[in-house]
LUMDRENVO-912067 format. One record per residue (C-alpha): residue number from 1; residue in three letters; y, x, z. Coordinates in nm, 2 decimals, padded with zeros to 4 digits. Last residue first. Layout:
N
+-----+------+--------+--------+--------+
!  nr ! rest !      y !      x !      z !
+-----+------+--------+--------+--------+
! NUM !  ala !      Y !      X !      Z !
...
+-----+------+--------+--------+--------+
END
This chain:
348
+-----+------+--------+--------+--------+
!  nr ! rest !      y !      x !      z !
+-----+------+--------+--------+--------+
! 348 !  unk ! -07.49 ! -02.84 !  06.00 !
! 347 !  unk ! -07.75 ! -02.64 !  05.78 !
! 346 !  unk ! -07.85 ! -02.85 !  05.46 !
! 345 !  unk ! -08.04 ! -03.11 !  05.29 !
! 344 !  unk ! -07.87 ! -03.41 !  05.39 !
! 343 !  unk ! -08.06 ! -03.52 !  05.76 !
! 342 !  unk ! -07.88 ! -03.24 !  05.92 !
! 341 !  unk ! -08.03 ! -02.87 !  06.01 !
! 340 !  unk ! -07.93 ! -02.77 !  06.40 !
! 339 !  unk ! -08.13 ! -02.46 !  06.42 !
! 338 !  unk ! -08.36 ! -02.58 !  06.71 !
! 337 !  unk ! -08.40 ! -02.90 !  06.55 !
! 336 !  unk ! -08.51 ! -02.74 !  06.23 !
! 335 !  unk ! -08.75 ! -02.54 !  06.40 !
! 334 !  unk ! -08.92 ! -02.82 !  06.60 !
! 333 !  unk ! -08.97 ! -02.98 !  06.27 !
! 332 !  unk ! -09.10 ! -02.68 !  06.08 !
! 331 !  unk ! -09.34 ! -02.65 !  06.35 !
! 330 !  unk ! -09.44 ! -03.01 !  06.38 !
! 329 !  unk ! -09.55 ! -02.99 !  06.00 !
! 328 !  unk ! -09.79 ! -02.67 !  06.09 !
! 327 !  unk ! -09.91 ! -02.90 !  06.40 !
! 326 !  unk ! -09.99 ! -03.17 !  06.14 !
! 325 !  unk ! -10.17 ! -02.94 !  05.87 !
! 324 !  unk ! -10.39 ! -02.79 !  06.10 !
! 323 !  unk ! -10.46 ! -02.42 !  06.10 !
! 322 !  unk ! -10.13 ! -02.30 !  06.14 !
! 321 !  unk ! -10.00 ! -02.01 !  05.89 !
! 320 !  unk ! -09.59 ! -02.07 !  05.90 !
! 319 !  unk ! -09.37 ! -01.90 !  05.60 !
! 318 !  unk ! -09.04 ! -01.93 !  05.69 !
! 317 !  unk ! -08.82 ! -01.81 !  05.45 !
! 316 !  unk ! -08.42 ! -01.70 !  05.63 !
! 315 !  unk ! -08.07 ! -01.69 !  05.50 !
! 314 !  unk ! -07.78 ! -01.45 !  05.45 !
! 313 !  unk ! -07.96 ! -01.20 !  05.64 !
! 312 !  unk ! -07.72 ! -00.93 !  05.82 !
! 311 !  unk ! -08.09 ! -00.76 !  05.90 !
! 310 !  unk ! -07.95 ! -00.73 !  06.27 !
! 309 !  unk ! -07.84 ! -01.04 !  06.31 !
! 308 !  unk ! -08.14 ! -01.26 !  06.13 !
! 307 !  unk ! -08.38 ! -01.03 !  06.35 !
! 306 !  unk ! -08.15 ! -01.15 !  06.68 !
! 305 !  unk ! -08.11 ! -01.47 !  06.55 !
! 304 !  unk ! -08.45 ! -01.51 !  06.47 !
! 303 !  unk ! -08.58 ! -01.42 !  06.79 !
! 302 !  unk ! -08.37 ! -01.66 !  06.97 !
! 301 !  unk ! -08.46 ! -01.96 !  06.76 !
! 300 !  unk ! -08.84 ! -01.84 !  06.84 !
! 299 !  unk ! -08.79 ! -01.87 !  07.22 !
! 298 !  unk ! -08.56 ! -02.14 !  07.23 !
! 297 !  unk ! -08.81 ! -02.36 !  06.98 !
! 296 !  unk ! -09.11 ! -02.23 !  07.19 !
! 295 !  unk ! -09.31 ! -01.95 !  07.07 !
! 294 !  unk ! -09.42 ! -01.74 !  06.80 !
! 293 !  unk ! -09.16 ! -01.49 !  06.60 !
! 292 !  unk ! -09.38 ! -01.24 !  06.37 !
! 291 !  unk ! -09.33 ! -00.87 !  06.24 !
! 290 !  unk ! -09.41 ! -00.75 !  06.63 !
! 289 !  unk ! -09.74 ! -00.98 !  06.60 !
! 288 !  unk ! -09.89 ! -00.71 !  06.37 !
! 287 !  unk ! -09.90 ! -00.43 !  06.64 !
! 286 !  unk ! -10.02 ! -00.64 !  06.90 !
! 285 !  unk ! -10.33 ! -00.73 !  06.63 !
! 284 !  unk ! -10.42 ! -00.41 !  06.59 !
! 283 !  unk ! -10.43 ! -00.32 !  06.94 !
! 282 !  unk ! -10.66 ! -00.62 !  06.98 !
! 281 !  unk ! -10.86 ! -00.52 !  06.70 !
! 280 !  unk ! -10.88 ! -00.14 !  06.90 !
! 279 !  unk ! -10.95 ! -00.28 !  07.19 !
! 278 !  unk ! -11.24 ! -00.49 !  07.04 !
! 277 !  unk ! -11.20 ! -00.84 !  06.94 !
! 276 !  unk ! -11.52 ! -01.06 !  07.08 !
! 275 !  unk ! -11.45 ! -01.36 !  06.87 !
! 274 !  unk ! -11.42 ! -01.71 !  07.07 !
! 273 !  unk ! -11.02 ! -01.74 !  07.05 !
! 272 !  unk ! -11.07 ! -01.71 !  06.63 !
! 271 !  unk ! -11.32 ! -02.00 !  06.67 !
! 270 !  unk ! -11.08 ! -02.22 !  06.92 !
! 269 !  unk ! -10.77 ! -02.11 !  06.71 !
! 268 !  unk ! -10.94 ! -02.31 !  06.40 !
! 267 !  unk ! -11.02 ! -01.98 !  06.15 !
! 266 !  unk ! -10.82 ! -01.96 !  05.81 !
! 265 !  unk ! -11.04 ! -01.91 !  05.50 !
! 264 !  unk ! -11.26 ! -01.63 !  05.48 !
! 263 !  unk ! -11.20 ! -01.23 !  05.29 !
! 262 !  unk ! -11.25 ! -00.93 !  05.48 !
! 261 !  unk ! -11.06 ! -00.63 !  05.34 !
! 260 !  unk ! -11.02 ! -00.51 !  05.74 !
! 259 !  unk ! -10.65 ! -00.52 !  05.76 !
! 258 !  unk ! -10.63 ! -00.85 !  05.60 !
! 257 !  unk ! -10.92 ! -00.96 !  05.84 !
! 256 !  unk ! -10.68 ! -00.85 !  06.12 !
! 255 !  unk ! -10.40 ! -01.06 !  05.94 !
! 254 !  unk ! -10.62 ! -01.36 !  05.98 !
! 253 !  unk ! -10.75 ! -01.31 !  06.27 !
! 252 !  unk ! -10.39 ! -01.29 !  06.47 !
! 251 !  unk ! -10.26 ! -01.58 !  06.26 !
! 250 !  unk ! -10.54 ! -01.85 !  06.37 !
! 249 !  unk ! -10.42 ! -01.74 !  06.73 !
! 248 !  unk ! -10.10 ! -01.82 !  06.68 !
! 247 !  unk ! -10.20 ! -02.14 !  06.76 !
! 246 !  unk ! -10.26 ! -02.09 !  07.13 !
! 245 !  unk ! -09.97 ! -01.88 !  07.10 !
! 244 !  unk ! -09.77 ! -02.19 !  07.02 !
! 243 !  unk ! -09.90 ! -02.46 !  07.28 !
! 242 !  unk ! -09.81 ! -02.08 !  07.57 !
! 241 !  unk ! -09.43 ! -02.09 !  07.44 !
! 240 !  unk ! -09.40 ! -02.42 !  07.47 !
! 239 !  unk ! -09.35 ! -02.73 !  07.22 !
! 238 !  unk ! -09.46 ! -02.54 !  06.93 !
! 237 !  unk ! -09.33 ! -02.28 !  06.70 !
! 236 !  unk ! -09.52 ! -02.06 !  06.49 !
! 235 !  unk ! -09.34 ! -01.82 !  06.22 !
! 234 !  unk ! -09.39 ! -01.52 !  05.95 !
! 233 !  unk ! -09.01 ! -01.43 !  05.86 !
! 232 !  unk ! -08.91 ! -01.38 !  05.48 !
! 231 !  unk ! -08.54 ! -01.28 !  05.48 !
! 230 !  unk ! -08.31 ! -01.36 !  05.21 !
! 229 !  unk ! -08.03 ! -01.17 !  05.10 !
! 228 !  unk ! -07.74 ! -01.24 !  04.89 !
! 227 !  unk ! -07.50 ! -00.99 !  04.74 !
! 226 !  unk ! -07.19 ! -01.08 !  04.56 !
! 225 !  unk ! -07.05 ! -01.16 !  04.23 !
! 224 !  unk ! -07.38 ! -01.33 !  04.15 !
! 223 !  unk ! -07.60 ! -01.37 !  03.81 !
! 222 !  unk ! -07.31 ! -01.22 !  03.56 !
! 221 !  unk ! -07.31 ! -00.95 !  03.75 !
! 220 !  unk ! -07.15 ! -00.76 !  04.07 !
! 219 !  unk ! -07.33 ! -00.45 !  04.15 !
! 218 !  unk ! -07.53 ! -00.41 !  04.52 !
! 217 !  unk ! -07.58 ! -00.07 !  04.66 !
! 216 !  unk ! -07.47 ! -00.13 !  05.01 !
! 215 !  unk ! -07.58 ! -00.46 !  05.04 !
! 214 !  unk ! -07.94 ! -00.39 !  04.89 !
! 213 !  unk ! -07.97 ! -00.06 !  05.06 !
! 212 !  unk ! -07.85 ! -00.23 !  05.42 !
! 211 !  unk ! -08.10 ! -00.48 !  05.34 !
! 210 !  unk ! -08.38 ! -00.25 !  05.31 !
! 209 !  unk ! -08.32 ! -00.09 !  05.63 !
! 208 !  unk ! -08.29 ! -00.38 !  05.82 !
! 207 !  unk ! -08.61 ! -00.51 !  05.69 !
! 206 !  unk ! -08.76 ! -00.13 !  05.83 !
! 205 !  unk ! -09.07 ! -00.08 !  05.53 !
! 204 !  unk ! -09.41 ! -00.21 !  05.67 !
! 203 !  unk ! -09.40 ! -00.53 !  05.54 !
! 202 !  unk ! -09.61 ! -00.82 !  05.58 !
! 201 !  unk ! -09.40 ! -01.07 !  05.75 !
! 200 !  unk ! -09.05 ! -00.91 !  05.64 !
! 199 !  unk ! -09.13 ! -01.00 !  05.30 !
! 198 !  unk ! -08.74 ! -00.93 !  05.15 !
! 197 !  unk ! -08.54 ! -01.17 !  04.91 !
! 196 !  unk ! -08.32 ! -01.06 !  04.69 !
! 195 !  unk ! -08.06 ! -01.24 !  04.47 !
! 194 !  unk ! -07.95 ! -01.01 !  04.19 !
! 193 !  unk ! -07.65 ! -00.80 !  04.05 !
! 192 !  unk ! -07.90 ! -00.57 !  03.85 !
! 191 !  unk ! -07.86 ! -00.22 !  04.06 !
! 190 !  unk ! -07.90 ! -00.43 !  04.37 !
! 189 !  unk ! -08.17 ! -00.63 !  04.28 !
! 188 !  unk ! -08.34 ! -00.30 !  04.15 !
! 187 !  unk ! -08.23 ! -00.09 !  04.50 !
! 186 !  unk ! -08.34 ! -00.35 !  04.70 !
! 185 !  unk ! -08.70 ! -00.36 !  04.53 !
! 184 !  unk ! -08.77 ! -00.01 !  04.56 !
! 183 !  unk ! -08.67 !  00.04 !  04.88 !
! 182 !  unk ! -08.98 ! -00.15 !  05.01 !
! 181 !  unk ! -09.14 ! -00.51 !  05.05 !
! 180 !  unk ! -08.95 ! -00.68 !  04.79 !
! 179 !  unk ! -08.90 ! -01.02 !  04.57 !
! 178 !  unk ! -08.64 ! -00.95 !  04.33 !
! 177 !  unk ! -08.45 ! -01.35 !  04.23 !
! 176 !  unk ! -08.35 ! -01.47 !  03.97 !
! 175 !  unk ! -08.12 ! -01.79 !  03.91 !
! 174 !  unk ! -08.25 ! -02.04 !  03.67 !
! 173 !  unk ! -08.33 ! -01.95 !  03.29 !
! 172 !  unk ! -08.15 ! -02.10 !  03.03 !
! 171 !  unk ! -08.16 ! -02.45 !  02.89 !
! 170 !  unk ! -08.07 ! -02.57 !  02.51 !
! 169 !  unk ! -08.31 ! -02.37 !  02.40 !
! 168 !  unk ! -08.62 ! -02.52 !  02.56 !
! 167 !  unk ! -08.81 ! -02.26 !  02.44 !
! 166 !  unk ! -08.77 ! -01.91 !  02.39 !
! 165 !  unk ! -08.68 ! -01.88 !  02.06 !
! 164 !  unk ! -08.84 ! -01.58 !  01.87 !
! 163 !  unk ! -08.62 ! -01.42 !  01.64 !
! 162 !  unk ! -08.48 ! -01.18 !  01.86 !
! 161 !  unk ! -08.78 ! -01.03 !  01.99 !
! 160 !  unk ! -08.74 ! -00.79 !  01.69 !
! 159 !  unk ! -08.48 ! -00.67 !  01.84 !
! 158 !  unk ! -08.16 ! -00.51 !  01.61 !
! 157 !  unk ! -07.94 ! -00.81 !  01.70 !
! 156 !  unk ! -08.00 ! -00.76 !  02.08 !
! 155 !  unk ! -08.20 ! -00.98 !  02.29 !
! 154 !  unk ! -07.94 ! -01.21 !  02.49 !
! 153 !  unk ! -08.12 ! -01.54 !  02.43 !
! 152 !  unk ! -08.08 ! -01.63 !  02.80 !
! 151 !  unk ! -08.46 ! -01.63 !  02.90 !
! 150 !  unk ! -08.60 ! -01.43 !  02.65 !
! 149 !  unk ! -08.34 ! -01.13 !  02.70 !
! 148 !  unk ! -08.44 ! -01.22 !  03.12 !
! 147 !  unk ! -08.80 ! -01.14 !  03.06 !
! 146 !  unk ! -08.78 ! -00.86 !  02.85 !
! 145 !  unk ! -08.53 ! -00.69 !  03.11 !
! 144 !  unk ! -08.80 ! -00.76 !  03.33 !
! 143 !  unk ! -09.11 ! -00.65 !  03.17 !
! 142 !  unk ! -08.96 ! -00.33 !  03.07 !
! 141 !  unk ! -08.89 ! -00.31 !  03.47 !
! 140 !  unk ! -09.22 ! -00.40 !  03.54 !
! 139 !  unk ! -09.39 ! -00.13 !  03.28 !
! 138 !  unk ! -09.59 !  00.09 !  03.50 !
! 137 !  unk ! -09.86 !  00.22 !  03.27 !
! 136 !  unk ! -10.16 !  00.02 !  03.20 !
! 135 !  unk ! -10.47 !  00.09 !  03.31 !
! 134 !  unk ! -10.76 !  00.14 !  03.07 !
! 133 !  unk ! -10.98 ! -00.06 !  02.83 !
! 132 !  unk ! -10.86 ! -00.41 !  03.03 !
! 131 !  unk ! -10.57 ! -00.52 !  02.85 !
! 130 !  unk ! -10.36 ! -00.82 !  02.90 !
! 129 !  unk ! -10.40 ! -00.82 !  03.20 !
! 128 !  unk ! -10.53 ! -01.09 !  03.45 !
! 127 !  unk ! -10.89 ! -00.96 !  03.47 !
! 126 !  unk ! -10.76 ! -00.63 !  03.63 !
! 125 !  unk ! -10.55 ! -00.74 !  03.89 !
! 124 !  unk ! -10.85 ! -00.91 !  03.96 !
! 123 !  unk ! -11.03 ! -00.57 !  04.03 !
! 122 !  unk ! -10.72 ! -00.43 !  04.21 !
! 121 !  unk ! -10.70 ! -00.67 !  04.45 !
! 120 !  unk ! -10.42 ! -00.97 !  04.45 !
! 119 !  unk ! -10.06 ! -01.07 !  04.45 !
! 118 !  unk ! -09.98 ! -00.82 !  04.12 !
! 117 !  unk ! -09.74 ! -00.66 !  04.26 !
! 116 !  unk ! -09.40 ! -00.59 !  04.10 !
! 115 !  unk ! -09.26 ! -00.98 !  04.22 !
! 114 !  unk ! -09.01 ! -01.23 !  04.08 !
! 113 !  unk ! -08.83 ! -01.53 !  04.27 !
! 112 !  unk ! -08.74 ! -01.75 !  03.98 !
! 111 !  unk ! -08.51 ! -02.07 !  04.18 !
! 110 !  unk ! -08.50 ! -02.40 !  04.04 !
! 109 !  unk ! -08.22 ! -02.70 !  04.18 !
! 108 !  unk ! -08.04 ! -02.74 !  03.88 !
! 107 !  unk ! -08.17 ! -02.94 !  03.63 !
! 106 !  unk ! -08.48 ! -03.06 !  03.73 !
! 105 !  unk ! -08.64 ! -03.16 !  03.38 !
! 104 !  unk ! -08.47 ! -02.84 !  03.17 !
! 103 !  unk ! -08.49 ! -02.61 !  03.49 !
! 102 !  unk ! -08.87 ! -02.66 !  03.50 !
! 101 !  unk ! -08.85 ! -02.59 !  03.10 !
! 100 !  unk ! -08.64 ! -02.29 !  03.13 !
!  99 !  unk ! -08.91 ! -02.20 !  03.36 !
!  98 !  unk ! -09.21 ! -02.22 !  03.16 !
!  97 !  unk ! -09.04 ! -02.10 !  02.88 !
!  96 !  unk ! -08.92 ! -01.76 !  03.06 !
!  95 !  unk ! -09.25 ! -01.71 !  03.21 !
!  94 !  unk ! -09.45 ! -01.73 !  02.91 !
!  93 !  unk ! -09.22 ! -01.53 !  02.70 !
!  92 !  unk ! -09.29 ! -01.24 !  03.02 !
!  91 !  unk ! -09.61 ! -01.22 !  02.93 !
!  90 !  unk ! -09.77 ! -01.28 !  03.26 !
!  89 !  unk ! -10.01 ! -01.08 !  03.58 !
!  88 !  unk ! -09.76 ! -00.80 !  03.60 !
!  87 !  unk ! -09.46 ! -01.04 !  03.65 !
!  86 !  unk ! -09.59 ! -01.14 !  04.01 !
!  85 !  unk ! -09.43 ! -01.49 !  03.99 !
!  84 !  unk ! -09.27 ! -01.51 !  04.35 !
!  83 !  unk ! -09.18 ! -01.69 !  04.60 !
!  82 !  unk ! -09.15 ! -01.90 !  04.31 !
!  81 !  unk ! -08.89 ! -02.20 !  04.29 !
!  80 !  unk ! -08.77 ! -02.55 !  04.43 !
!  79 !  unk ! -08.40 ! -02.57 !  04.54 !
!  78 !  unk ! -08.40 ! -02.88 !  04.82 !
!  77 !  unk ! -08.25 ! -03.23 !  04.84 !
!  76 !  unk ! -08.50 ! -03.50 !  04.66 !
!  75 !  unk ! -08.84 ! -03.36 !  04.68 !
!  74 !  unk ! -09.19 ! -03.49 !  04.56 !
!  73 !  unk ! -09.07 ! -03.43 !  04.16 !
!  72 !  unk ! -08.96 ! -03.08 !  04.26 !
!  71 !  unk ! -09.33 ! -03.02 !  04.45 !
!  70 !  unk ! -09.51 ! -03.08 !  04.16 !
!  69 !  unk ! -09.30 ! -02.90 !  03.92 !
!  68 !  unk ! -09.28 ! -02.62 !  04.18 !
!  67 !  unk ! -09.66 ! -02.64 !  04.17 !
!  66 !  unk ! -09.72 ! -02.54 !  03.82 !
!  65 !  unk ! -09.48 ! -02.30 !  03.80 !
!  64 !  unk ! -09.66 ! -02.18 !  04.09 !
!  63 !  unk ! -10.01 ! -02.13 !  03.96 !
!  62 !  unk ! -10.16 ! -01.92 !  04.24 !
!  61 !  unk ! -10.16 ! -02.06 !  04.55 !
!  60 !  unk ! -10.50 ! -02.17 !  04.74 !
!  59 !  unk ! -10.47 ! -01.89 !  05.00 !
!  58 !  unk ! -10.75 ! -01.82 !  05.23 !
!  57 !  unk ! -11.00 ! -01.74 !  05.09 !
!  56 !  unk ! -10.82 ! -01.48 !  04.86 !
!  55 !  unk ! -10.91 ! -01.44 !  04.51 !
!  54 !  unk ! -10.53 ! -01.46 !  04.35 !
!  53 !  unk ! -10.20 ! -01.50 !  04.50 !
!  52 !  unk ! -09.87 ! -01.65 !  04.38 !
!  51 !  unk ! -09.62 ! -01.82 !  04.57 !
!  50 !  unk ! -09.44 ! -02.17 !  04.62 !
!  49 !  unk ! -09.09 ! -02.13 !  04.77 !
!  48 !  unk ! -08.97 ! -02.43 !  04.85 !
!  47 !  unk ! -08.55 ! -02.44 !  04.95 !
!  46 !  unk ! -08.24 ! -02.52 !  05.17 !
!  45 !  unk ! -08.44 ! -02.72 !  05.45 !
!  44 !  unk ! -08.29 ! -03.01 !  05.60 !
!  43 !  unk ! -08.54 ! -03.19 !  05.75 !
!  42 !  unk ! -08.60 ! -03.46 !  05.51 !
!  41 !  unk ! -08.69 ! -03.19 !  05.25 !
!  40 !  unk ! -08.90 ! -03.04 !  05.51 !
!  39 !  unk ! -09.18 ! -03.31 !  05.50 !
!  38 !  unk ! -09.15 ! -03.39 !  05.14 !
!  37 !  unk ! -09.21 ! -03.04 !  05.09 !
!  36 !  unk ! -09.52 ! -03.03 !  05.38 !
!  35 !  unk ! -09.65 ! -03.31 !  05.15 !
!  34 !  unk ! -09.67 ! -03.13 !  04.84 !
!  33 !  unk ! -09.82 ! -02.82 !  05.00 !
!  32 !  unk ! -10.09 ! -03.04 !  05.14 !
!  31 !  unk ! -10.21 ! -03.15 !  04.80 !
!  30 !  unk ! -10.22 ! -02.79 !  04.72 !
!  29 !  unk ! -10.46 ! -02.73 !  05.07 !
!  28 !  unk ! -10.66 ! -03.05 !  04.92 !
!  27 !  unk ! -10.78 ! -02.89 !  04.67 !
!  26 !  unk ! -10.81 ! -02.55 !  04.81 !
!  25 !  unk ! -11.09 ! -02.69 !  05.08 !
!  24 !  unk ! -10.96 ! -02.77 !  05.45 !
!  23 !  unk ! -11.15 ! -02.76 !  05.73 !
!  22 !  unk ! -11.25 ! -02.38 !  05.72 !
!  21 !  unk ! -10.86 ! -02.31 !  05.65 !
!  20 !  unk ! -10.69 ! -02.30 !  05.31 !
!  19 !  unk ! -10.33 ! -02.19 !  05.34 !
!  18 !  unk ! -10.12 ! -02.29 !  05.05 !
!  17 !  unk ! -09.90 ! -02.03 !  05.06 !
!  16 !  unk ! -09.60 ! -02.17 !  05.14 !
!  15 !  unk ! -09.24 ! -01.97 !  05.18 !
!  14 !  unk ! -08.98 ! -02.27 !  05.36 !
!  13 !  unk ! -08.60 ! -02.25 !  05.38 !
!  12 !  unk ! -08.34 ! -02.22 !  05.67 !
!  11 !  unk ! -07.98 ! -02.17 !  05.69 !
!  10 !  unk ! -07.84 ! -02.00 !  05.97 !
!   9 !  unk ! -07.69 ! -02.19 !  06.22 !
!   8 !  unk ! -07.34 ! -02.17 !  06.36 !
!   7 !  unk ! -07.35 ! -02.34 !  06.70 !
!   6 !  unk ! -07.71 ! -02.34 !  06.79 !
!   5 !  unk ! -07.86 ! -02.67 !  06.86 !
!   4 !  unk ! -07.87 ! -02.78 !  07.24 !
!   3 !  unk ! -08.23 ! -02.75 !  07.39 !
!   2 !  unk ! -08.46 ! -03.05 !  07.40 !
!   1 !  unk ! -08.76 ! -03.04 !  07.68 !
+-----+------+--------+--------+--------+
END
């Protein structure tokens, strides 16, 4: 059954992962990516964010520079960008030229979403340093400022940074973005007159909290001359409430196994349906689905507006973990039509 659109909707964007499940490899989990872009591009989407994760089953992403040039070149409408480069894991030179030289050939539409943590454990956190004698100290925000001085040749005169050209030079880097999943985060976006985005789907920090810091606190810059917040929301829609949680179920394991430091790709619903969860996974799991909207498209749309509300979002990422690709598709379809999104790339 169709239900009427809503009458001022929010606009919408799309967080992939990658998701590898036991019936589909990493290889073709990217190739997937591309076409889910194509997919929501049509749709009405605002923006693809591609992340970054390292030896996890089941994510394939973890070159996203690489992919947004992929998915850019698949895409017509949409911004294309990071969800996020975890700064830890690169020289910040690198980061800058590669995207000044995604902004140079799609002019425009790129979006640097950065993250503190490394997107992985600490062993392979480890064998993406630099160094690997001892830990290294803390040094994101050094990292940062390093990042953006490369990125719009504003290194002081005195730097010896300044006499390396971050190339292209006739480009500077797209907008920036703090990804968060605390205080921390809301405050540095804030402090910096920065887009922030917030990971409502795996955090344990209050969203609303975090967005009331990064309104409150916020500092006009050069970058924006007001705040902007986005709100990452894990999603499954289907036809009906009951098609979705049937889906859901791939969801349910896989944050369980998160919990538990297992490692496997995504489980069909029928396998994850057939484990023997104790009370205490099933508690688990309850407590989990409370950071995740699944249903019908009234059901969900509801939900979001309500979290979207409260949060005073600006704009909501919907990352969606389905096991098959075509009923992942059908949810970002079902959820556009709920929302209202036009055929031009934008919330109508």
């Amino acid at each position: 059954m169709s239900i009427e659109p809503c009458a001022m909707p929010l606009a919408l964007s799309v967080l992939d992962l990658s998701p590898v499940t036991t019936a589909t490899p990493p290889s073709q989990a990217l190739r997937n990516s591309i076409d889910l872009a194509a997919h929501v591009d049509k749709l009405g989407y605002t923006r693809y964010w591609l992340a970054e994760h390292h030896n996890l089953a089941s994510v394939a992403a973890s070159s996203p520079a690489i992919m947004i040039g992929q998915v850019a070149a698949a895409t017509r409408r949409m911004r294309i960008g990071s969800g996020g480069v975890m700064l830890p894991n690169h020289a910040p030179l690198t980061v800058a030229e590669n995207f000044r030289t995604l902004e140079a050939l799609f002019p425009g539409r790129i979006d640097l979403g950065i993250g503190r943590a490394p997107g992985t454990d600490q062993l392979t956190a480890a064998a993406l340093r630099r160094r690997m004698d001892k830990p290294e100290d803390d040094d994101f925000i050094e990292r940062l400022h390093e990042l953006i001085a490369f990125g719009t040749d504003a290194f002081p005169e005195t730097h010896p940074f300044r006499r390396v050209a971050a190339m292209p030079t006739d480009v500077v880097l797209p907008p920036v973005w703090i990804l968060g999943s605390s205080s921390y985060g809301a405050h540095l976006a804030a402090a910096m007159g920065l887009g922030y985005s917030f990971a409502h789907h795996f955090a344990s920090f209050p969203a609303a909290e975090a967005m009331r810091i990064y309104r409150d606190s916020f500092r006009p810059s050069a970058w924006m001359d007001r705040p902007y917040a986005i709100l990452g929301v894990s999603v499954v829609v289907a036809e009906t409430d009951e098609a979705a949680e049937y889906l859901a179920a791939t969801v349910d394991l896989a944050w369980l196994r998160i919990m538990r430091g297992e490692r496997a790709p995504l489980a069909s619903p029928e396998a994850a349906l057939a484990i023997p969860y104790t009370e205490a996974d099933r508690a688990q799991m309850r407590r989990t689905r409370d950071r995740h909207a699944v249903g019908s498209p009234g059901t969900v749309r509801a939900r979001l507006e309500e979290l979207a509300h409260a949060c005073q979002a600006d704009e909501l990422i919907i990352t969606t973990t389905i096991f098959d690709h075509e009923a992942r598709k059908r949810s970002y379809a079902l959820l556009a039509e709920a929302f209202g999104l036009d055929q031009a790339g934008a919330a109508g």
